[in-house]
C-alpha positions as a printed Julia matrix, in Angstrom:
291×3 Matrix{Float64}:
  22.98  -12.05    0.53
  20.83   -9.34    0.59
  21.63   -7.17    3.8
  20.1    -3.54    3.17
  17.65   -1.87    5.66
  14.58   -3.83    3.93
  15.72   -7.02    4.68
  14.15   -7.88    7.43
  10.64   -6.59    6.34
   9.27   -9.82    5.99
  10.24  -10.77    9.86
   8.85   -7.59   11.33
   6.12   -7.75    9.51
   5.16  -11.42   10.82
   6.11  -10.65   14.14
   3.58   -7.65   14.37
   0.91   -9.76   13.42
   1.45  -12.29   15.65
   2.2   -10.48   18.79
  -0.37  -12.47   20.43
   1.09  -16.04   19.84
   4.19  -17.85   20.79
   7.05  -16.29   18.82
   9.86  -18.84   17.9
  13.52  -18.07   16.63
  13.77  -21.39   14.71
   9.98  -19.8    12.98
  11.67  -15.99   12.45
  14.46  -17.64   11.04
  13.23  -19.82    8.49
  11.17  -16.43    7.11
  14.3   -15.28    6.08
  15.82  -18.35    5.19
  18.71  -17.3     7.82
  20.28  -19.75   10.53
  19.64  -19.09   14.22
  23.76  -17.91   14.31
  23.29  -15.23   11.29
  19.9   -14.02   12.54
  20.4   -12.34   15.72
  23.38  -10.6    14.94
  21.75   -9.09   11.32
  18.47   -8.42   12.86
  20.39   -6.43   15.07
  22.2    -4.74   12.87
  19.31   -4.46   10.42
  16.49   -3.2    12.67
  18.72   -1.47   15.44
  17.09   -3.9    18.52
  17.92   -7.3    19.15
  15.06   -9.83   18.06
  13.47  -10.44   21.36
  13.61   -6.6    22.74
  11.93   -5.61   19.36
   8.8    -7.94   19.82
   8.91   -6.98   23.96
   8.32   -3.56   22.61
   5.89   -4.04   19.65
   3.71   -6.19   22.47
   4.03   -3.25   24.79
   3.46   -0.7    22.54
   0.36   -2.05   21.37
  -0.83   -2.81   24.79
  -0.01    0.77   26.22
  -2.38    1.96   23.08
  -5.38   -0.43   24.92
  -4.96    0.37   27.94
  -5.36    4.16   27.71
  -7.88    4.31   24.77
  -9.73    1.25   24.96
 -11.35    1.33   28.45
 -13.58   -1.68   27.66
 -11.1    -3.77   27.56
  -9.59   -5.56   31.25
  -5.93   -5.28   31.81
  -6.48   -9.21   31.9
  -7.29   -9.4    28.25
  -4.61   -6.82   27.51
  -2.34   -8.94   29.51
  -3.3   -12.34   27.19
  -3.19  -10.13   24.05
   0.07   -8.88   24.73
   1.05  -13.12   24.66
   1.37  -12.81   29.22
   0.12  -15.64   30.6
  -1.28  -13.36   33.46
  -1.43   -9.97   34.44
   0.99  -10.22   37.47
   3.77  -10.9    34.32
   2.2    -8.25   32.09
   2.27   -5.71   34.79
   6.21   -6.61   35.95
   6.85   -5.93   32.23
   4.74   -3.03   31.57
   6.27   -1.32   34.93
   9.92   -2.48   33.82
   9.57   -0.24   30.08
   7.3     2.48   31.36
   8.03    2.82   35.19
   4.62    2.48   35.89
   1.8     0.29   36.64
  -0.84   -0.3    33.6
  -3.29    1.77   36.14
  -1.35    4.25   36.64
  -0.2     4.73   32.67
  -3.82    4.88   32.23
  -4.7     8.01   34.12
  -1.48    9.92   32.83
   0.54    7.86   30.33
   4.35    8.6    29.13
   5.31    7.72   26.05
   8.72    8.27   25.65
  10.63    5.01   26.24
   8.47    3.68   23.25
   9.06    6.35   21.12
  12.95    6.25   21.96
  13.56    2.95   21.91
  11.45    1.6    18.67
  13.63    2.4    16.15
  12.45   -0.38   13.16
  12.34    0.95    9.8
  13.37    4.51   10.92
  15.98    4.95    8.03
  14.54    2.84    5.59
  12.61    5.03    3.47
  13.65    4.9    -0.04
  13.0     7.02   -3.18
  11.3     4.43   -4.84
   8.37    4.45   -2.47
   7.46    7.64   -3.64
   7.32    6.47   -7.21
   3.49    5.51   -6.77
   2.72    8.98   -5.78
  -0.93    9.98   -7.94
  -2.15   13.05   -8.66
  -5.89   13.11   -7.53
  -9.15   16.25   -7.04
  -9.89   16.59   -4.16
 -13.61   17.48   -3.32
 -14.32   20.31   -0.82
 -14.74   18.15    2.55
 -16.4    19.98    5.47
 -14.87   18.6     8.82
 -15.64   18.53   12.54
 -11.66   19.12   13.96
 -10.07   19.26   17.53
  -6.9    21.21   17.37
  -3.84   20.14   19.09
  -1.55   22.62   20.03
   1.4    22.49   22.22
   3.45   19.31   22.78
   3.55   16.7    20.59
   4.03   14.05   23.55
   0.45   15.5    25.31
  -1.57   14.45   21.61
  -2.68   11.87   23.33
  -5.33   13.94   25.27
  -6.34   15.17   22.56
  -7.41   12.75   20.62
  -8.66   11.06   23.35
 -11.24   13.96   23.71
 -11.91   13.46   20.18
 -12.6     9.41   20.5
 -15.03   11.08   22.91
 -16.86   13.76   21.24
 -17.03   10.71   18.42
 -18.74    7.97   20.43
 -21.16   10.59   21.67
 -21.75   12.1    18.08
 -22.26    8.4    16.24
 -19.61    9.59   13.82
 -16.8     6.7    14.94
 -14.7     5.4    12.31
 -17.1     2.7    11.0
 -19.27    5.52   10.0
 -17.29    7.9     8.83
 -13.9     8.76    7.77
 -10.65    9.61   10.06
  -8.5    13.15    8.7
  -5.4    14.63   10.92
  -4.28   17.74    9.16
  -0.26   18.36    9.56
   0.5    21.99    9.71
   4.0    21.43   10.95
   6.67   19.21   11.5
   7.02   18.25   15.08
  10.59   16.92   14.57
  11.53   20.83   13.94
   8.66   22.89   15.69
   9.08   24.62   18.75
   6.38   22.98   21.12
   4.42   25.91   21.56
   3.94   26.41   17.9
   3.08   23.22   16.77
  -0.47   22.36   15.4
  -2.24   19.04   14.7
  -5.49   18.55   13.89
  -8.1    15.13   14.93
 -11.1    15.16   12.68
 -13.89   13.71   11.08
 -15.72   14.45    7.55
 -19.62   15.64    8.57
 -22.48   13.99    6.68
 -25.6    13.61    6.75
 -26.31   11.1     8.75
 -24.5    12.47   12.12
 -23.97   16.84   11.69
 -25.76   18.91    9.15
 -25.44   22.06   10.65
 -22.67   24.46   12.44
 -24.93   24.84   14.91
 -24.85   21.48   16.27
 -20.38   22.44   16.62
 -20.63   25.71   18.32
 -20.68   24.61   21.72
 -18.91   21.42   23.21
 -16.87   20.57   25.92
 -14.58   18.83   23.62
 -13.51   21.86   21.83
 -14.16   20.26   18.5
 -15.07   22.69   15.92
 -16.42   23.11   12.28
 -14.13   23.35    9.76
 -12.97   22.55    6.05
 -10.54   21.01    3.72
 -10.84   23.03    0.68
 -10.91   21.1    -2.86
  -8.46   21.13   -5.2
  -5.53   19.16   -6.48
  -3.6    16.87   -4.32
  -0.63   14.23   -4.79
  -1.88   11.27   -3.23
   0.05    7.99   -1.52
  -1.14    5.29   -0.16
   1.06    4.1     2.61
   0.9     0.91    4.54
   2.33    0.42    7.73
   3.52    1.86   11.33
   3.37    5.88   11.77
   6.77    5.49   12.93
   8.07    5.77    9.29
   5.07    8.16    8.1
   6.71   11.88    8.97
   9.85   10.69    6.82
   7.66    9.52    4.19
   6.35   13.05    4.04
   9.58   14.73    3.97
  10.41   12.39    0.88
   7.38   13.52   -0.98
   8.18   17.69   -0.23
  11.8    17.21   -0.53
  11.98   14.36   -3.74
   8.47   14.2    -5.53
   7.81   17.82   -5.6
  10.62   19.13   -6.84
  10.42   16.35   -9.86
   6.72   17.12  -10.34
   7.49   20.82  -11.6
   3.96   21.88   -9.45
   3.08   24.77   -6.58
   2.16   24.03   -3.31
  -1.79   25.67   -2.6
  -1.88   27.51    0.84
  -3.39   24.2     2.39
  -1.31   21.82    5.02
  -0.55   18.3     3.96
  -3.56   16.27    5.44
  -4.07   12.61    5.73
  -6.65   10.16    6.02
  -6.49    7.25    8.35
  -8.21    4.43    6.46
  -7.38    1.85    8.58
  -6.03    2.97   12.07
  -4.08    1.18   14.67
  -4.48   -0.13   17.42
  -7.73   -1.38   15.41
  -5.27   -3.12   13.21
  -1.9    -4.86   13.55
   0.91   -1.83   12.55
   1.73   -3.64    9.32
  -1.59   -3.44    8.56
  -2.49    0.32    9.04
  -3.13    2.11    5.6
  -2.57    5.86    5.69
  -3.66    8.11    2.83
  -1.26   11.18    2.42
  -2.5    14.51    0.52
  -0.01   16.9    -0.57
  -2.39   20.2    -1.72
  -0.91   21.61   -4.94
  -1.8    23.81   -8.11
């Protein structure tokens, strides 16, 4: 039997795109052709969360996403999203992981016990998966950016101001693409040095002109990703594996590759987001700038 830290890809997987339905063991089980006495103990092991606190925390993870970014939707259909039969239930849970009412996350939300306690996949990153890595041009891409600086765990505002700034430019991801440029690792950063930028590529049909950038409440700017050579991968899945992905590609690929770095971050391009998406189904195009 197969029991390395991909084994249960298959049941995580499944489970995040059914977080709104009725989740049964004897159903996880038969995915991994596992009896309901072997499963709970390996998908323990295996995944670091026992089966039933894992999809608790996938369901309130993505909910906590809706309810502070998508304010047209009621904490009812959260609720019913989430698979709650109510909101009274929904809101007992939501207050029991977050301390908080769904209300009250919404004006000034706290991430932490998600980002603590989700630990799928978090060691599972393998040399292999850097083995599709391509080498690609890149052309010259002028951008409209919001700059993040400070604390990772306040990026939130930020990018809400940019969802903003968006809606009231017509330039929301169905009409144009979705960049975040990475100019440091947050995992080794000192808060008040770390940088991450929220943008969009400008085209004709929404900016043409710096003009239309140089003043804005939203603090979004004109900017640009130069061209040039990049290594490219295409990565599907949550962003909780994505920084270690990175470090794979700068500490594994590059050295094999025999190329220079160009003075350009690593950038990526969010090609199909989350929350928009189930987290299995988020693709996430990484650039590496080289020479």
């Amino acid at each position: 039997m197969n029991t390395n830290k991909l084994y249960f890809n298959k049941t995580c997987n499944y489970i995040d795109k059914h977080l709104d339905q009725k989740l049964a063991l004897d159903q996880l089980c038969k995915i991994e052709h596992l009896s309901k006495y072997h499963f709970h103990r390996l998908f323990h092991l295996e995944v670091g969360l026992p089966v039933y606190q894992y999809i608790k925390l996938q369901r309130m993870k993505k909910a906590a996403n809706q309810v502070y970014y998508y304010h047209h939707l009621s904490i009812t259909q959260i609720a019913l999203d989430a698979g709650f039969e109510n909101t009274e239930s929904f809101s007992r849970a939501f207050k029991s992981l977050f301390s908080v009412t769904p209300t009250q996350f919404k004006k000034s939300p706290n991430w932490t016990p998600i980002t603590e306690n989700i630990k799928r996949e978090n060691s599972t990153m393998k040399s292999s998966q850097i083995t599709d890595v391509k080498i690609q041009w890149f052309e010259k891409t002028q951008i409209a950016s919001l700059s993040h600086k400070g604390s990772p765990q306040t990026l939130h505002t930020s990018i809400k101001r940019f969802i903003n700034w968006r809606k009231a430019h017509h330039t929301t991801p169905g009409l144009s693409k979705t960049y975040n440029i990475l100019y440091n690792d947050p995992n080794t950063t000192p808060e008040d040095e770390y940088q991450f930028d929220i943008a969009t590529n400008i085209t004709e049909k929404n900016l043409t002109s710096e003009n239309n950038l140089k003043e804005n409440k939203h603090g979004v700017k004109l900017k640009e990703i130069p061209e040039g050579y990049c290594a490219v991968l295409r990565y599907s899945g949550s962003d909780d594996n994505l920084g270690e992905l990175i470090n794979l590609i700068y500490s594994e690929w590059l050295p094999q590759s025999g190329k220079q770095l160009r003075d350009f971050p690593c950038f990526i391009e969010r090609v199909k987001m989350f929350p928009a998406v189930n987290q299995n189904e988020a693709v996430t195009d990484i650039y590496l700038p080289i020479q």
